[in-house]
C-alpha positions in Angstrom: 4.2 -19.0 6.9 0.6 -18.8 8.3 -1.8 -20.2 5.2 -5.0 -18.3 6.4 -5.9 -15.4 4.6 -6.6 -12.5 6.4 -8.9 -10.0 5.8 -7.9 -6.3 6.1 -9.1 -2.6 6.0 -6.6 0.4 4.5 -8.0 3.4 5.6 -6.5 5.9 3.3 -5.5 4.2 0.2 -2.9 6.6 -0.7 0.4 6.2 -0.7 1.7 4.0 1.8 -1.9 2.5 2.4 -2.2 1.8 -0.8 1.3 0.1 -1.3 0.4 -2.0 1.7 -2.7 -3.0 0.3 -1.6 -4.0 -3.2 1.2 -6.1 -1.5 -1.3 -8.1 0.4 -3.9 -8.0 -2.0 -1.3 -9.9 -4.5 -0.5 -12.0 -1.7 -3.4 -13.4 -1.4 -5.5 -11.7 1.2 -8.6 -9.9 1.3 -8.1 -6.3 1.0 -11.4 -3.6 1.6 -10.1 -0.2 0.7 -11.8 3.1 2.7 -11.6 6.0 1.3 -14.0 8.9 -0.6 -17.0 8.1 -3.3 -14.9 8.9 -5.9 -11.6 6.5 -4.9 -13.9 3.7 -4.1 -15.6 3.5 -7.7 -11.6 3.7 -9.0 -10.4 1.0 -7.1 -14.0 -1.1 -8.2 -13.4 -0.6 -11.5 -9.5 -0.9 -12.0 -8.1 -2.2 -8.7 -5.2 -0.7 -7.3 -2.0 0.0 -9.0 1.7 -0.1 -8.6 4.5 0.9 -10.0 7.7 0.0 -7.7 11.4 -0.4 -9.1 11.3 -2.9 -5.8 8.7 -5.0 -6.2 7.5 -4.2 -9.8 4.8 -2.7 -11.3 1.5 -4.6 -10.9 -2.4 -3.8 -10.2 -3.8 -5.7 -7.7 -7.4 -6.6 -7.1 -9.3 -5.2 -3.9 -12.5 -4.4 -2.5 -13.6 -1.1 -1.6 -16.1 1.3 0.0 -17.3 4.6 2.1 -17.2 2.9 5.2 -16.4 -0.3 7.2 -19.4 -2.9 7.1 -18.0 -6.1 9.3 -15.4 -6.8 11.5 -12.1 -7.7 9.7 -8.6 -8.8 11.2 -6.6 -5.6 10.7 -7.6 -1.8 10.3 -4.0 0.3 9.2 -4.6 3.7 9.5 -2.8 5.5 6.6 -4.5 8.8 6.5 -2.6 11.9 6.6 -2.4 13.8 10.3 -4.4 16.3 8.8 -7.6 14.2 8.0 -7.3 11.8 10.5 -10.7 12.9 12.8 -12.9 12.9 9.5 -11.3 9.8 8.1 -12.2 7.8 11.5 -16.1 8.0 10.7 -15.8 5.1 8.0 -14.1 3.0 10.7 -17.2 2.6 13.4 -15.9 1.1 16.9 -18.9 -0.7 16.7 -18.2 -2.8 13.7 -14.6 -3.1 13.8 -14.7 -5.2 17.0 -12.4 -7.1 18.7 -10.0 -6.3 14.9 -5.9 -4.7 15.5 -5.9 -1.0 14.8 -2.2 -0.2 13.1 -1.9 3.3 12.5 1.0 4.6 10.2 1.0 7.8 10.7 3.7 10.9 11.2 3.7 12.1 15.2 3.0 10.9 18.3 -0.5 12.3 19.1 -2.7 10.3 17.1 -2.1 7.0 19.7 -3.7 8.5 22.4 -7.5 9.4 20.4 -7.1 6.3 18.6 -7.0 4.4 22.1 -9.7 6.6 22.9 -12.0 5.7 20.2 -11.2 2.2 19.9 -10.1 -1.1 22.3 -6.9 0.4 23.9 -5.1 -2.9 23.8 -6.3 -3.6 20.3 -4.1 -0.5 19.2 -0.8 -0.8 17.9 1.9 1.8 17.6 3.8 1.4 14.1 5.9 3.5 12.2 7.0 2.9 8.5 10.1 4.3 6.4 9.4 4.4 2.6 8.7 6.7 -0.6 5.2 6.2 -1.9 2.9 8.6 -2.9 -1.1 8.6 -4.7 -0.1 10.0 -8.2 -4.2 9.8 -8.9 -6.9 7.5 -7.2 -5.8 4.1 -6.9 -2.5 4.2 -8.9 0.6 4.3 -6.0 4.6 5.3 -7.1 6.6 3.5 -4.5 10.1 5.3 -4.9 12.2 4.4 -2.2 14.3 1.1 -2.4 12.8 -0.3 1.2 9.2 -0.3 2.8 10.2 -0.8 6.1 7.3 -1.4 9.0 8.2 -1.5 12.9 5.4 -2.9 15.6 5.7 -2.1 18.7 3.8 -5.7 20.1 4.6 -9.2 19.7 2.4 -9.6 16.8 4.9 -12.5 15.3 2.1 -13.4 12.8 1.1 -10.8 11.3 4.8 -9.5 11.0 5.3 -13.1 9.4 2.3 -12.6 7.3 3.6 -8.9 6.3 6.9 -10.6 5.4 5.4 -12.7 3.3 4.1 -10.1 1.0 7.3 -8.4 0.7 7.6 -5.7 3.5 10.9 -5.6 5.7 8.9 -5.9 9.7 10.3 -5.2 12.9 8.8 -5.9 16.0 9.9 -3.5 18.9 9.3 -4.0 22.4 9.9 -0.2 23.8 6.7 2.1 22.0 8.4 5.4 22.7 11.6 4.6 21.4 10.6 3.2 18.3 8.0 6.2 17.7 11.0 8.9 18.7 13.3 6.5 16.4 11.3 7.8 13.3 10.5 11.2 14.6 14.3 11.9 15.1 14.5 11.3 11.1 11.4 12.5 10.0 11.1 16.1 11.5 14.3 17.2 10.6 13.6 15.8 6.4 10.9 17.1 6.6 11.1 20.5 8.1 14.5 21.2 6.4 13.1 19.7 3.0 9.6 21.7 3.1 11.1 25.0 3.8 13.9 24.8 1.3 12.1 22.9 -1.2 14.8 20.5 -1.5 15.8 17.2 -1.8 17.5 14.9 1.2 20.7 15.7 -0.7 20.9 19.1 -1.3 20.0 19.5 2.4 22.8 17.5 3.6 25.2 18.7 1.3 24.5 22.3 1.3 22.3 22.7 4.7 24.4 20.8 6.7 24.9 23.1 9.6 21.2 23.9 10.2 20.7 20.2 9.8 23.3 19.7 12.5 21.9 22.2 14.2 17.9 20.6 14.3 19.2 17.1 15.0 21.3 17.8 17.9 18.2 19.5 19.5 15.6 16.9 18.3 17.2 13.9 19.3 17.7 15.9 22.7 14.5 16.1 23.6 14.1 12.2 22.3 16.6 11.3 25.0 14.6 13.5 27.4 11.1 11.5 26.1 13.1 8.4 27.1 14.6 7.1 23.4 18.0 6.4 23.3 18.8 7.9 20.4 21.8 10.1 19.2 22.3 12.8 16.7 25.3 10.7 15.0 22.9 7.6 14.1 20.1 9.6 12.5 22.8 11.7 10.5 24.3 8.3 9.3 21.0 7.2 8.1 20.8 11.0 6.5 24.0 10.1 4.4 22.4 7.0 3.2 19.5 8.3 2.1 18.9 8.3 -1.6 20.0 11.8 -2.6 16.7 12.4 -4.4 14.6 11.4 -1.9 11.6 13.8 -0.4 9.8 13.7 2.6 5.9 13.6 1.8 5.4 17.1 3.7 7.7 18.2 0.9 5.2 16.6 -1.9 2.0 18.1 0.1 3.3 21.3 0.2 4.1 21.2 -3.7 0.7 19.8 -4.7 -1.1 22.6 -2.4 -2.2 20.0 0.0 -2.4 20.9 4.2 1.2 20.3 5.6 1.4 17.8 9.0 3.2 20.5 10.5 1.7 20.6 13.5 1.8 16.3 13.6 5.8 16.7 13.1 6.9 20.0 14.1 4.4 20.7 16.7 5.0 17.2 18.4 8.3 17.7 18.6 7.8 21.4 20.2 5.2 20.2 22.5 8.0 17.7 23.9 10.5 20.1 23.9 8.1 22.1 26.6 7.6 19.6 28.6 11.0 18.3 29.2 12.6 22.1 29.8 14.5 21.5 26.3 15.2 24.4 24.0 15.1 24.3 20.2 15.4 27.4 18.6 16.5 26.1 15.2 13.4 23.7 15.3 11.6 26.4 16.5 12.6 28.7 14.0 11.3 26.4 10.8 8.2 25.7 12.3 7.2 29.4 12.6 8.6 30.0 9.1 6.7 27.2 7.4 3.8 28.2 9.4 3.4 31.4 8.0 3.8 30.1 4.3 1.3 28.0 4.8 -1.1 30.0 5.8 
């Protein structure tokens, strides 16, 4: 295990930023939290906080601000979808340097105008699997039993590093695999769990035809995007699922917050376009959470 501490920027300390953070914070690194006036004089005052059946319940010290003032090792980008272009003034090109941009975010649009605004080859693609959400500025509920990370680089360091403070890493070679990997899973939890305001286990158990249904034509259009990925392996990791387990959309859409429907739903659409597939289940949920959304 590498013995130099890094330091690193969470931009968004909610839920999975901030589990990220308070894992490498108690690991030892050097953690500078971005987010709003009123977060930052939280996480000053009381650090960050976390309560996790999986790693325990602990508050971790970490320093935080409105914006990035010096260059730092890593910048993950954990803001939602729907705040993403406002949330990238606090990270200045100028001042992050030559510093790995890792964004964890839902969707497959974001890589693009992050490689836009910052050094193309100093952006990552990285996905993440886990339960965590901001019940109040800086204090993080990590309910899932895993927090598991996938890189798409051979960044064996800073996996090993990552490992270290107690997240599950895997480094992927193929980018559009591993991004259509997660989107296979995600858009059909979270579309099917949003609009019925359900849990993953009342959707499997008493939705399972329309969930059929969306991920025979979602992992489709994956295999069309070039993932080799099938409807039976993302319903197998559907039956594992914890049966109480709800996708974040879900939890936006119950706290009033903006949806990422158009990161999730609307990716997978847009795809569907362009590679001739049709989706009309997909389809269908998209225009119907659309419209109770507005």
């Amino acid at each position: 295990m590498p013995t130099t501490a890094m330091t690193v920027a969470i931009l968004g300390p909610g839920g999975v930023g901030g589990l990220i953070g308070g894992l490498l914070a108690r690991d030892g690194h050097r953690v500078i939290c971005l987010a709003g006036e009123e977060t930052t004089a939280v996480l000053r005052r009381a650090g960050l906080r976390v309560q996790s059946a999986q790693y325990g319940d602990f508050t971790a010290q970490v320093e935080a601000d409105t914006e990035l003032r010096e260059p730092v090792d890593v910048a993950f980008v954990t803001v939602k979808q729907t705040a993403l272009s406002a949330a990238l003034d606090r990270v200045p090109p100028q001042i992050l340097g030559d510093g790995i941009v890792l964004p964890l975010l839902n969707g497959l649009d974001h890589l693009a105008a992050l490689r836009q605004r910052y050094r193309a080859e100093r952006v990552v693609a990285g996905t993440i699997r886990v339960e965590a959400t901001r019940t109040s500025p800086g204090h993080i509920a990590h309910t899932s039993p895993f927090a598991a990370l996938e890189l798409a680089a051979p960044l064996d360091d800073l996996a090993a590093r990552l490992r270290h403070a107690g997240l599950d890493v895997t480094l992927r070679t193929d980018e559009i695999a591993m991004l259509w990997d997660k989107l296979s899973f995600l858009a059909p939890f979270a579309l099917l769990t949003t609009r019925y305001q359900a849990a993953v286990g009342a959707i499997r158990n008493e939705r399972r035809a329309e969930l059929l249904a969306v991920l025979g034509e979602i992992t489709a259009v994956a295999r069309a995007a070039g993932a080799p990925v099938t409807a039976e392996a993302v319903l197998a990791f559907f039956d594992r699922a914890p049966e109480t387990m709800k996708s974040s959309m879900l939890r936006d859409a119950q706290a009033g917050r903006p949806i990422e429907l158009d990161a999730i739903g609307g990716a997978v659409l847009r795809a569907a376009a362009a590679h001739g597939i049709e989706t009309p289940t997909t389809a269908r949920l998209v225009a119907e959470l659309a419209t109770t959304a507005d």
